[in-house]
matplotlib code that plots the C-alpha trace (Angstrom):
import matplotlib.pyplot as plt

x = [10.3, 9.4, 12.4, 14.9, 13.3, 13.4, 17.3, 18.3, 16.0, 18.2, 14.8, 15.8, 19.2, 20.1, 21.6, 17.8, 15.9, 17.3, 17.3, 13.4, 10.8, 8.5, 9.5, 10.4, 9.2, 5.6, 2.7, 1.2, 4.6, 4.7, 1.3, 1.9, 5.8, 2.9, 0.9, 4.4, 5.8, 2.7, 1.8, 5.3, 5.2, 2.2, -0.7, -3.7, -5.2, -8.3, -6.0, -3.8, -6.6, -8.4, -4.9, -4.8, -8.2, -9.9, -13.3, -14.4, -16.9, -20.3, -18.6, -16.6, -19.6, -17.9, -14.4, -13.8, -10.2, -10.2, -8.0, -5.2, -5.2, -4.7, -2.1, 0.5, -0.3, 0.7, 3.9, 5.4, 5.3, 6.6, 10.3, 10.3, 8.1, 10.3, 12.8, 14.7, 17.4, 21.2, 23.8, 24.4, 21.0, 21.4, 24.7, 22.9, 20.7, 22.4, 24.4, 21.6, 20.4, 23.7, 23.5, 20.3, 21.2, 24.0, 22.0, 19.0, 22.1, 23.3, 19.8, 19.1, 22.7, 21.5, 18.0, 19.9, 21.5, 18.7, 16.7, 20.0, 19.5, 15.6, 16.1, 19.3, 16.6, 13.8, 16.2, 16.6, 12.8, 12.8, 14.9, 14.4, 10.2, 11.1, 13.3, 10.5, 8.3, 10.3, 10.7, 6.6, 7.0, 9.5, 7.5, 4.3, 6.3, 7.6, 4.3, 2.9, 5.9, 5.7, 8.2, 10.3, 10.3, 11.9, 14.5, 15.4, 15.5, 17.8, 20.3, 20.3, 21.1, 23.7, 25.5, 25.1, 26.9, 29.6, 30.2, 30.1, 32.5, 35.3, 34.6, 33.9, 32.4, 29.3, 28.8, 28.7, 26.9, 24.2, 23.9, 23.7, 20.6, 19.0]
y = [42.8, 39.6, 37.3, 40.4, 41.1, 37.4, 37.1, 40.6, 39.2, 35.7, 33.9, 32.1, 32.0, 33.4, 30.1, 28.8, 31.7, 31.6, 27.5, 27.8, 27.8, 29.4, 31.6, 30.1, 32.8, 33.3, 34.7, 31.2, 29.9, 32.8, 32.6, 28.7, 30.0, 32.5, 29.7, 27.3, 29.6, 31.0, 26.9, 26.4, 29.3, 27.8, 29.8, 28.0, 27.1, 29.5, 32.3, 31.3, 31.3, 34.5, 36.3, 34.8, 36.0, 32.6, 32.2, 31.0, 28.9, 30.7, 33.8, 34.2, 33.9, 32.2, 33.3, 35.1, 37.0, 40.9, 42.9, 43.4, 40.0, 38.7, 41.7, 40.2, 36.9, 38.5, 39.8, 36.0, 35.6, 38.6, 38.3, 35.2, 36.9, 39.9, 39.4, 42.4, 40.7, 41.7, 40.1, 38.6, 37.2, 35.7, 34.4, 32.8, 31.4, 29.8, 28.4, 27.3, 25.6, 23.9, 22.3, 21.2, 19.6, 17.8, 16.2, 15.1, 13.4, 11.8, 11.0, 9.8, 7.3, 6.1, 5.1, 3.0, 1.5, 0.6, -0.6, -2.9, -4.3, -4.5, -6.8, -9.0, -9.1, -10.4, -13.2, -14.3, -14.2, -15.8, -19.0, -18.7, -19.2, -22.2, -24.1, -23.7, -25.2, -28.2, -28.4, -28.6, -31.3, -33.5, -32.8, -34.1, -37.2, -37.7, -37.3, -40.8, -42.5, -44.8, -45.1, -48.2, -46.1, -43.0, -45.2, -47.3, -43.5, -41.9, -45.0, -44.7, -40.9, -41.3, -44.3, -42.1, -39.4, -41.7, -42.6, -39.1, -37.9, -41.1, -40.3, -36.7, -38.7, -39.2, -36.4, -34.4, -37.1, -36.2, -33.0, -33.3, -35.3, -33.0]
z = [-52.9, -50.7, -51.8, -51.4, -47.9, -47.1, -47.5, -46.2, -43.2, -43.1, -42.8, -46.2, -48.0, -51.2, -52.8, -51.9, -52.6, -56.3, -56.6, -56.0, -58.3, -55.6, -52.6, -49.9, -47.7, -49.9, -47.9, -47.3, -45.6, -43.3, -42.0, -41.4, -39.5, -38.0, -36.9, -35.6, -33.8, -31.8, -31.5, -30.1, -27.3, -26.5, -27.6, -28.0, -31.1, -31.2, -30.1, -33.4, -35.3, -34.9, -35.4, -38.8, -39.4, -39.3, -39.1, -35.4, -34.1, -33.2, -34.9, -31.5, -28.9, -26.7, -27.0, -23.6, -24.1, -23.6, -25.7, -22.9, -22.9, -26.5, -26.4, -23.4, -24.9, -28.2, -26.5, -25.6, -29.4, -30.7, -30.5, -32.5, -35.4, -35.7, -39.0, -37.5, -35.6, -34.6, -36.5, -32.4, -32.5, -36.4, -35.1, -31.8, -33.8, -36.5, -33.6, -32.0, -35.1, -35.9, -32.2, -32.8, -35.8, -34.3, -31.0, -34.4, -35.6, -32.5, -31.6, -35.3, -34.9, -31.3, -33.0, -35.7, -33.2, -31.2, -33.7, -34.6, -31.0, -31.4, -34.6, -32.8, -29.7, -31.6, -33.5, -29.6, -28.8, -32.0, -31.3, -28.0, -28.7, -31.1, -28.7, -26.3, -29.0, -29.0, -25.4, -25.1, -27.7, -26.0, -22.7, -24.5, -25.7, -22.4, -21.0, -23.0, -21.7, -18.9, -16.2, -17.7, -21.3, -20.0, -18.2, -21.7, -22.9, -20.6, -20.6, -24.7, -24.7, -22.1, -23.8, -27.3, -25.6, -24.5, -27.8, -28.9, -26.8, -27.7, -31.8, -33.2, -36.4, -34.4, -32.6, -36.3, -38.1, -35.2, -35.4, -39.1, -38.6, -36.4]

ax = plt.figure().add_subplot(projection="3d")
ax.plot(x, y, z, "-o")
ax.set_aspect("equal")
plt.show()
């Protein structure tokens, strides 16, 4: 009687109702759609729990709610828990579903693509971190040079360049050392 109620109610579909080997829609899921919807309109926890029949701390000494109160509180709720709905409302719904399911899957392609960017962004810091590294290096060589040293340097480098730029040869054989 609960998986024929279940798909004349759309709360699960036949084609899944009859590919599973338990119901979908058994008592323990409903009391935990129970719980997810009353958790998602915002009913707080203590509130969900006595409805379910939970125990509650200090057997309920300190809960504070009168009975109109847990019954407007109830009312916020109560649409969502009715499996009565118009063939308008199934229709809204499923329509509402299927948009939902579209922005997870634009949301879900922008993620990719962010975390595409994250990796490319931390391949920069990456290099960017070791050519740092070797900038502290040369600094540090640099550093133990005197003033006549960095001079004999600096005219090396700019005659190596010279060369560099007159023959390609060089220039690769350079890089290929380095």
């Amino acid at each position: 009687m609960l998986r024929e109620t279940s798909v004349k109610s759309d709360v699960v579909s036949r084609e899944r109702m009859e590919n599973s080997k338990q119901n979908p829609a058994r008592f323990h899921a409903i009391r935990s759609a129970f719980s997810s919807l009353c958790k998602l309109k915002g009913i707080a926890k203590e509130i969900r729990e006595f409805w379910m029949g939970h125990s509650r701390p200090y057997k309920g000494a300190y809960d504070n709610y009168a009975v109109e109160e847990l019954k407007d509180i109830y009312r916020k709720v109560e649409p969502e828990l009715s499996v009565w709905k118009t063939e308008e409302e199934v229709h809204e719904i499923r329509e509402e579903t299927q948009d939902l399911k579209v922005a997870l899957h634009d949301e879900e392609e922008k993620r990719n693509r962010l975390e595409g960017e994250l990796e490319s962004v931390k391949e920069e810091l990456a290099e960017v971190r070791s050519i740092r590294d070797k900038e502290a290096t040369v600094a540090r060589a640099f550093a133990e040079l005197d003033d006549e040293e960095v001079e004999e340097m600096f005219e090396f480098t700019s005659r190596l360049y010279k060369l560099a730029e007159e023959d390609p040869e060089i220039l690769e054989e350079l890089r290929a050392r380095t």
